[in-house]
Each structure stands twice: as C-alpha cells, then as structure tokens.
ROPAFI-38311 format. One record per atom (N, C-alpha, C): residue in one letter; atom name; x, y, z. Coordinates in pm, whole numbers, plus 50000, padded with zeros to 5 digits. Atoms other than C-alpha are relative to their C-alpha. Layout:
// ROPAFI-38311
<"A", "CA", <X, Y, Z>>,
...
***
This chain:
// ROPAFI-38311
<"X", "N", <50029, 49861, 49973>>,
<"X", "CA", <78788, 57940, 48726>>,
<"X", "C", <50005, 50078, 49870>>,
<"X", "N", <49933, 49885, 50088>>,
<"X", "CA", <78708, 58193, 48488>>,
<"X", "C", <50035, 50118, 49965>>,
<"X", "N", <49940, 49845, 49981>>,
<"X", "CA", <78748, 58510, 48623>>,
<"X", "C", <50122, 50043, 49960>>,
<"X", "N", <49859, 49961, 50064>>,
<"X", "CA", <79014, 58707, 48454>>,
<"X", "C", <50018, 49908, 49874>>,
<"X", "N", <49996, 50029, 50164>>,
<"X", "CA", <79002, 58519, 48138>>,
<"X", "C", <49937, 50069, 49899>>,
<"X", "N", <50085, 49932, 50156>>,
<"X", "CA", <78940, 58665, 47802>>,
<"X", "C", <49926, 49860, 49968>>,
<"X", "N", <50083, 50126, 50082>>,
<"X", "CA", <78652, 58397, 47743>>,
<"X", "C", <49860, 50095, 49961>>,
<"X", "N", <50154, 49966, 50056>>,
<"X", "CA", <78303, 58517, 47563>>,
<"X", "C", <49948, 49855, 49995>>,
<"X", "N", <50044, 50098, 50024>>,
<"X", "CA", <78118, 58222, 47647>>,
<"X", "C", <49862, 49985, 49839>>,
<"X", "N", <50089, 49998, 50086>>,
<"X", "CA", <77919, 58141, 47290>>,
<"X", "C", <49888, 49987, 49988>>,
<"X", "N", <50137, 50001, 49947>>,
<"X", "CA", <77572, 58144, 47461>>,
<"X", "C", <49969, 50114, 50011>>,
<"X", "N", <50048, 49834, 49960>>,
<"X", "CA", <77628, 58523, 47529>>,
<"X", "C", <49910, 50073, 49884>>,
<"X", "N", <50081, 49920, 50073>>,
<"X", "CA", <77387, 58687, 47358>>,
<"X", "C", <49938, 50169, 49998>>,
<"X", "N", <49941, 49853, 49984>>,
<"X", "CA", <77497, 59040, 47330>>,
<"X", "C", <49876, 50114, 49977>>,
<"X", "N", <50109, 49893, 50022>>,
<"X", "CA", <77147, 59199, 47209>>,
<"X", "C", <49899, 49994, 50130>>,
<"X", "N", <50137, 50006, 49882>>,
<"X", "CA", <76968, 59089, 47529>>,
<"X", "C", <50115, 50099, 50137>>,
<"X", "N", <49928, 49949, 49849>>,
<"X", "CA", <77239, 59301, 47786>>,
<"X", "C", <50041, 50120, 49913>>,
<"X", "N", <50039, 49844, 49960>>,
<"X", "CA", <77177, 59672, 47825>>,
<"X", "C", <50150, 50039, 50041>>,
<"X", "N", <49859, 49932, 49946>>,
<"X", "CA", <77496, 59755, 48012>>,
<"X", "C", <50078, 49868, 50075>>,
<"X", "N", <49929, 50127, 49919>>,
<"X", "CA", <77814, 59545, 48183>>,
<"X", "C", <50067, 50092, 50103>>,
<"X", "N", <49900, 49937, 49996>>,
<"X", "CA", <78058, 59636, 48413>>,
<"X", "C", <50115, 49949, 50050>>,
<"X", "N", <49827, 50042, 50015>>,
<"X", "CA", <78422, 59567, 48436>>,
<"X", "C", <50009, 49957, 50164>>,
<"X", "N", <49910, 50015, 49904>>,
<"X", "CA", <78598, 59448, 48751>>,
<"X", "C", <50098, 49895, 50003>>,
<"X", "N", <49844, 50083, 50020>>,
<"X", "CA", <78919, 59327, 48828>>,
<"X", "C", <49980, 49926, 50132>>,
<"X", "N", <49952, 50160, 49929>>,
<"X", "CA", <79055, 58987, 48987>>,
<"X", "C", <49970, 50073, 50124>>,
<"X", "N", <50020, 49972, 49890>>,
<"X", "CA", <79121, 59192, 49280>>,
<"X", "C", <49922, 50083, 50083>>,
<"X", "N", <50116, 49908, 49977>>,
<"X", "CA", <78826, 59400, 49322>>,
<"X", "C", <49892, 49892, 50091>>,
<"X", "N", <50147, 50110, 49921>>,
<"X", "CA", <78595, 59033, 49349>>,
<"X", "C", <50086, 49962, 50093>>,
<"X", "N", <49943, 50071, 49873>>,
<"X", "CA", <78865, 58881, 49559>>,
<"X", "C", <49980, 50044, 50120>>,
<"X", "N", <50012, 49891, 49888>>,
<"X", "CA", <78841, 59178, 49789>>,
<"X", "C", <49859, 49964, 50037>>,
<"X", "N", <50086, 49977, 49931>>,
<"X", "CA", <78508, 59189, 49790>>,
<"X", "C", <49894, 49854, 50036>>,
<"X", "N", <50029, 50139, 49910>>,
<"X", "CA", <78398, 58790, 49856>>,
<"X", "C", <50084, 50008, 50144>>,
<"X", "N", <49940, 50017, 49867>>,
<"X", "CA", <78665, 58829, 50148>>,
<"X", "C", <49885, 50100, 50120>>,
<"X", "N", <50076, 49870, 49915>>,
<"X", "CA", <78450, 59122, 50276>>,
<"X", "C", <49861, 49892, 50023>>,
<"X", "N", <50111, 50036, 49993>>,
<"X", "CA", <78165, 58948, 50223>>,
<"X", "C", <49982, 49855, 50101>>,
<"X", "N", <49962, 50130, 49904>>,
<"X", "CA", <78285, 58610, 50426>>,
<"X", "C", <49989, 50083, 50112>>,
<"X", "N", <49969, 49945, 49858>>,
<"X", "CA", <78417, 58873, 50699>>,
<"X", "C", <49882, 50053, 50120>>,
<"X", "N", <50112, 49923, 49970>>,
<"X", "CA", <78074, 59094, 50766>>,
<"X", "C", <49937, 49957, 49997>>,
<"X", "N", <50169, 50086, 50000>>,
<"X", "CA", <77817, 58864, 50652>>,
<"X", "C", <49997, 49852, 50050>>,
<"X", "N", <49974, 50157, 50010>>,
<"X", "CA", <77937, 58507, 50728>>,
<"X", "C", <49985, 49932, 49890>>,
<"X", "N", <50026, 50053, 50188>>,
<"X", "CA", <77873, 58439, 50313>>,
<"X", "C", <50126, 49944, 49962>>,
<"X", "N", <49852, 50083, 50026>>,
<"X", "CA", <78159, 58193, 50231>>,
<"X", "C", <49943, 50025, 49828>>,
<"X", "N", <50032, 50018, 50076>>,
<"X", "CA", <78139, 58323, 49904>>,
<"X", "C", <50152, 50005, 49897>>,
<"X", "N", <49937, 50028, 50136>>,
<"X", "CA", <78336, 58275, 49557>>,
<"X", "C", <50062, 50103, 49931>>,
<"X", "N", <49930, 49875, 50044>>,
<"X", "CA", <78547, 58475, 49337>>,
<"X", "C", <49880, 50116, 49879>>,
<"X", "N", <50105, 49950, 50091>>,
<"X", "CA", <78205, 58514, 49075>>,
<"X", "C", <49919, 50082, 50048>>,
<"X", "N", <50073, 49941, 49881>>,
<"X", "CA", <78011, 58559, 49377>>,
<"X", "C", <50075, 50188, 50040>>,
<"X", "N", <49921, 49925, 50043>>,
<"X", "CA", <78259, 58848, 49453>>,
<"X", "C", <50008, 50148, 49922>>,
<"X", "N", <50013, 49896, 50160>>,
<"X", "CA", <78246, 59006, 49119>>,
<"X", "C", <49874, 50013, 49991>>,
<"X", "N", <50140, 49925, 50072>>,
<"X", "CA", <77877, 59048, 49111>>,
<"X", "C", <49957, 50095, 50124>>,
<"X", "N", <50011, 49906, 49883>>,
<"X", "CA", <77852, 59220, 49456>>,
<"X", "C", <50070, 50125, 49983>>,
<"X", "N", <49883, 49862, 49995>>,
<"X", "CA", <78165, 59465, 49368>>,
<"X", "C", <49918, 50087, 49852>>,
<"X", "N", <50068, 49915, 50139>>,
<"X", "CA", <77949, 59545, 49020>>,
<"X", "C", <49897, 50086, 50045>>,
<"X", "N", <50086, 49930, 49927>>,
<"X", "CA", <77631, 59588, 49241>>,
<"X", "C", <50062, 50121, 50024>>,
<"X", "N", <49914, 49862, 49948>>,
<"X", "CA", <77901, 59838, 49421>>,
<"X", "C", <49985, 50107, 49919>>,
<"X", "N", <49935, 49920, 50120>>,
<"X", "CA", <78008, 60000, 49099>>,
<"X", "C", <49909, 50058, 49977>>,
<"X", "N", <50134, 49907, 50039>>,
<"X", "CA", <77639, 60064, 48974>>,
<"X", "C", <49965, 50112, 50099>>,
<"X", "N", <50053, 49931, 49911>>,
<"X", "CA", <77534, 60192, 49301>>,
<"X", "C", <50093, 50125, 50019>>,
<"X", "N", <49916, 49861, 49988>>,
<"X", "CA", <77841, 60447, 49308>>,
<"X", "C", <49939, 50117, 49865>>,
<"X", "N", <50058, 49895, 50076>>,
<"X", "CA", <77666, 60599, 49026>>,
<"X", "C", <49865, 50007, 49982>>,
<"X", "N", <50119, 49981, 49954>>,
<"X", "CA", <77343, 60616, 49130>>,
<"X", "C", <49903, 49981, 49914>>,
<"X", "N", <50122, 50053, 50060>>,
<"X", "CA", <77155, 60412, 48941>>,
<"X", "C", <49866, 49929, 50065>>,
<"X", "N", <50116, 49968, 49876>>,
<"X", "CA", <76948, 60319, 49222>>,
<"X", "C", <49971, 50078, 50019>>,
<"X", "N", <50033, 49869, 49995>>,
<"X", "CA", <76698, 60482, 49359>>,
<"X", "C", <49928, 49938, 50115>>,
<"X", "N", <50038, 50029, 49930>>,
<"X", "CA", <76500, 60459, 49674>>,
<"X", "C", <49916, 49828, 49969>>,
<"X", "N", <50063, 50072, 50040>>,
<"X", "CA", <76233, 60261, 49518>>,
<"X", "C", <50057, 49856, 49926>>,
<"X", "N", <50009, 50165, 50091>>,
<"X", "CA", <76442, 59979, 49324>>,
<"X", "C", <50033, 49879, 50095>>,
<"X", "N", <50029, 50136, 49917>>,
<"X", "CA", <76469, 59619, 49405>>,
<"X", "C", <50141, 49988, 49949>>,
<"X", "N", <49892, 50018, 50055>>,
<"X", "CA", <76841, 59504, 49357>>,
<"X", "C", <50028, 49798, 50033>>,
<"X", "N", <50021, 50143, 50002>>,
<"X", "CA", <76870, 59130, 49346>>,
<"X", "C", <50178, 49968, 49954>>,
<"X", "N", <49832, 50010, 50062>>,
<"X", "CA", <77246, 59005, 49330>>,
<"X", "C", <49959, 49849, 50070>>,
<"X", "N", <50009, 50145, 49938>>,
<"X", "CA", <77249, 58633, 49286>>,
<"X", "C", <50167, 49958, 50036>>,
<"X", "N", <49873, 50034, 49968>>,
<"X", "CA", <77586, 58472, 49403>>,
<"X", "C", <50002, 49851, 49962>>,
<"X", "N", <49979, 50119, 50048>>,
<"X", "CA", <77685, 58163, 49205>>,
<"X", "C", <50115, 49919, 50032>>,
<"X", "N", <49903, 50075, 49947>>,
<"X", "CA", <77955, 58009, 49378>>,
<"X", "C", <50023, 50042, 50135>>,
<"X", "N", <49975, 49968, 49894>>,
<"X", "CA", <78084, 57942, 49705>>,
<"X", "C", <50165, 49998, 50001>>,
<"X", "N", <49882, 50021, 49985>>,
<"X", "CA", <78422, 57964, 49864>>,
<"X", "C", <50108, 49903, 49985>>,
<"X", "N", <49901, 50116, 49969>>,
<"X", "CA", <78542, 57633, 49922>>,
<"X", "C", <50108, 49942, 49879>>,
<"X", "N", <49942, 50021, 50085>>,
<"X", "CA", <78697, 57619, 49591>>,
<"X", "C", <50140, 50107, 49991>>,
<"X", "N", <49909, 49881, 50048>>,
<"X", "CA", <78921, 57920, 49636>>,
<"X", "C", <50066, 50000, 50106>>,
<"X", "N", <49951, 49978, 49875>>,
<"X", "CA", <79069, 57820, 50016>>,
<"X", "C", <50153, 50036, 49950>>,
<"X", "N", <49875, 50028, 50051>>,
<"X", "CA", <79410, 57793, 49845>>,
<"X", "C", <50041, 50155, 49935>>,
<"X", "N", <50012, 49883, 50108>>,
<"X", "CA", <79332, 58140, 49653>>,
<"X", "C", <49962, 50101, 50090>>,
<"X", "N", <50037, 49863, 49975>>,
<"X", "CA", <79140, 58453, 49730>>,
<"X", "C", <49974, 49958, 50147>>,
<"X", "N", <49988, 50043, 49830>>,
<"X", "CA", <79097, 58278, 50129>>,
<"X", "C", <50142, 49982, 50027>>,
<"X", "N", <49867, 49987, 49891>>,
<"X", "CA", <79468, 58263, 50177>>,
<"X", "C", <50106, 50123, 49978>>,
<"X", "N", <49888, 49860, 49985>>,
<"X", "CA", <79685, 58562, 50287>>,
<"X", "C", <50125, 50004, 49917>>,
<"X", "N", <49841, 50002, 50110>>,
<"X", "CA", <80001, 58436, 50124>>,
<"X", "C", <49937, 49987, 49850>>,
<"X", "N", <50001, 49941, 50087>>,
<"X", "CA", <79830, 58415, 49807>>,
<"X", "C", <49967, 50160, 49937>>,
<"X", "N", <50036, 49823, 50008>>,
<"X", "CA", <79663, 58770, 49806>>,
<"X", "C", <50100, 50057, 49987>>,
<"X", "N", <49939, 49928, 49997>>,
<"X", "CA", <79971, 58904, 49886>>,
<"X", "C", <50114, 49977, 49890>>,
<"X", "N", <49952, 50030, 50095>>,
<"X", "CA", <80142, 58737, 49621>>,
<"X", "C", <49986, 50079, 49854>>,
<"X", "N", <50068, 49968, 50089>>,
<"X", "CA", <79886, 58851, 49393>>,
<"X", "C", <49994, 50157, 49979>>,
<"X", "N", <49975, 49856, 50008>>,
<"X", "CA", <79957, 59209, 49476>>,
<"X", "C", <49847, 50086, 50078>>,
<"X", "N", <50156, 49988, 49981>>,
<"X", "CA", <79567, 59240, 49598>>,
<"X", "C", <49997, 50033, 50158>>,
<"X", "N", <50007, 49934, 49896>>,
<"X", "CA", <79652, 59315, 49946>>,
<"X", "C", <50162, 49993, 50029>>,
<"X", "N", <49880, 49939, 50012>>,
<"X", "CA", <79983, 59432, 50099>>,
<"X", "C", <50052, 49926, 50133>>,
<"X", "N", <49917, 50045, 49913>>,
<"X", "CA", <80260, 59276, 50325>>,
<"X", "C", <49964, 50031, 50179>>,
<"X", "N", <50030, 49893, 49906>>,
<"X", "CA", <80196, 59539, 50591>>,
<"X", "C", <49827, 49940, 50058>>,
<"X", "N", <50173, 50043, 49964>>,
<"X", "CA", <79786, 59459, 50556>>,
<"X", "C", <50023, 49884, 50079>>,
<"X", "N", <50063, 50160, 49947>>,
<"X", "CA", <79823, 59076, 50652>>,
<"X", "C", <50094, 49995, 50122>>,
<"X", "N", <49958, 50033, 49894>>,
<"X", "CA", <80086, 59149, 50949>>,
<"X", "C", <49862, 50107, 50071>>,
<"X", "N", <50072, 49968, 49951>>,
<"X", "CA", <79811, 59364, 51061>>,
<"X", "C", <49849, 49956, 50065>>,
<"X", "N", <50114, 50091, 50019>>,
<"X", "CA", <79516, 59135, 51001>>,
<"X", "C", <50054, 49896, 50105>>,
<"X", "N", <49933, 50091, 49916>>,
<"X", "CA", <79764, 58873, 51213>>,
<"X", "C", <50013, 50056, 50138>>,
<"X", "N", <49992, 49963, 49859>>,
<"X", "CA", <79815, 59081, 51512>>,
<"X", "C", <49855, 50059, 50041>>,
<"X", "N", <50149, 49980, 49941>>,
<"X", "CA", <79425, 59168, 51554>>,
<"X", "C", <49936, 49874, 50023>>,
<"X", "N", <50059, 50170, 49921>>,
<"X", "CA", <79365, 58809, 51565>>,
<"X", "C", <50073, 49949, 50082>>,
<"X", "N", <49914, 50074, 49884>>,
<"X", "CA", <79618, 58714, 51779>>,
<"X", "C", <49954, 49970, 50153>>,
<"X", "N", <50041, 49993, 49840>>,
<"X", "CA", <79512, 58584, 52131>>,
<"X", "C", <50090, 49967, 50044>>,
<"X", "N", <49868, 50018, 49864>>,
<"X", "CA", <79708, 58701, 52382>>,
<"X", "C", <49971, 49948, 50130>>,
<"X", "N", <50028, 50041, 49845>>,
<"X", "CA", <79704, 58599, 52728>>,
<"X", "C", <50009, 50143, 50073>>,
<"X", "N", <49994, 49878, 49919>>,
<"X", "CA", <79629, 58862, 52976>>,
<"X", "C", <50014, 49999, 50209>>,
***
C-alpha cells in the first residue's frame, strides 16, 4: 500500500500535471467504504482517494454542467478486508468513532419480531 507514504514515484513527471489534490488516509478510507455501501463497488483505498478528490474538485466548482468527469478506480477491496473494511481497525485508526460502529452494529442487527 502506498497511500499515506511520502513516496514520489520517479516516473512522475511534474510538468505534465496542472493541479493535485491532497487527501488524507481517512478521507479515501471513508470514502471506498461509502462507495462499497451505496454502489456495491468493493473498492480500494486508491480507488477511495480518487473519488474523495473528484469530491474535493467538485466542492469548488470546477465542473460545470457540460464536463465529462471520468474517475478511474485502480484497485479493489479485497486487499484491505483486514483494513479500511474492518470496524475495529477504523476505529483504531481514529477514522470513525466508538459510538459510530455501535451504531452501524445495532442497524444491522436482526432481531426477531
């Protein structure tokens, strides 16, 4: 994994990219979980991070009716069941809250009626 590493892979070629933008560990984690939950997309922590950027741009309205937005997603989940898919790590990680995952637990719960 290399999200959250200080790496510059030495292929980057800094004169061909216009603009970047930042997000944190728990921004993609958040938002691959979202994206598993709403879409059925078992997606990745990279995956993730390029949807929550999409986000980011679009909060400042760099879209516009007319554009085309293309977000590829390069990884899937199954590498991260242990990670950004399990509750006890999230909450470990500070990325969601004690409180959140007994809540998340009692909406799934099947009761008998």
């Amino acid at each position: 994994e290399g999200l959250g590493k200080n790496l510059i892979p030495s292929a980057t070629d800094f004169s061909v990219i216009d603009t970047f933008v930042k997000v944190t560990d728990k921004d993609a984690a958040l938002a691959a979980r979202n994206l598993a939950q709403t879409e059925g997309i078992f997606a990745g922590y990279t995956s993730g991070a390029a949807l929550r950027a999409t986000e980011l741009y679009n909060d400042q309205n760099i879209f516009d009716e007319n554009s085309v937005v293309v977000i590829i997603l390069p990884d899937h989940g199954s590498r991260y069941l242990s990670k950004i898919y399990s509750e006890k790590w999230m909450t470990e990680q500070g990325f969601i809250e004690a409180e959140d995952l007994v809540e998340t637990l009692e909406k799934s719960a099947i009761t008998n009626s």
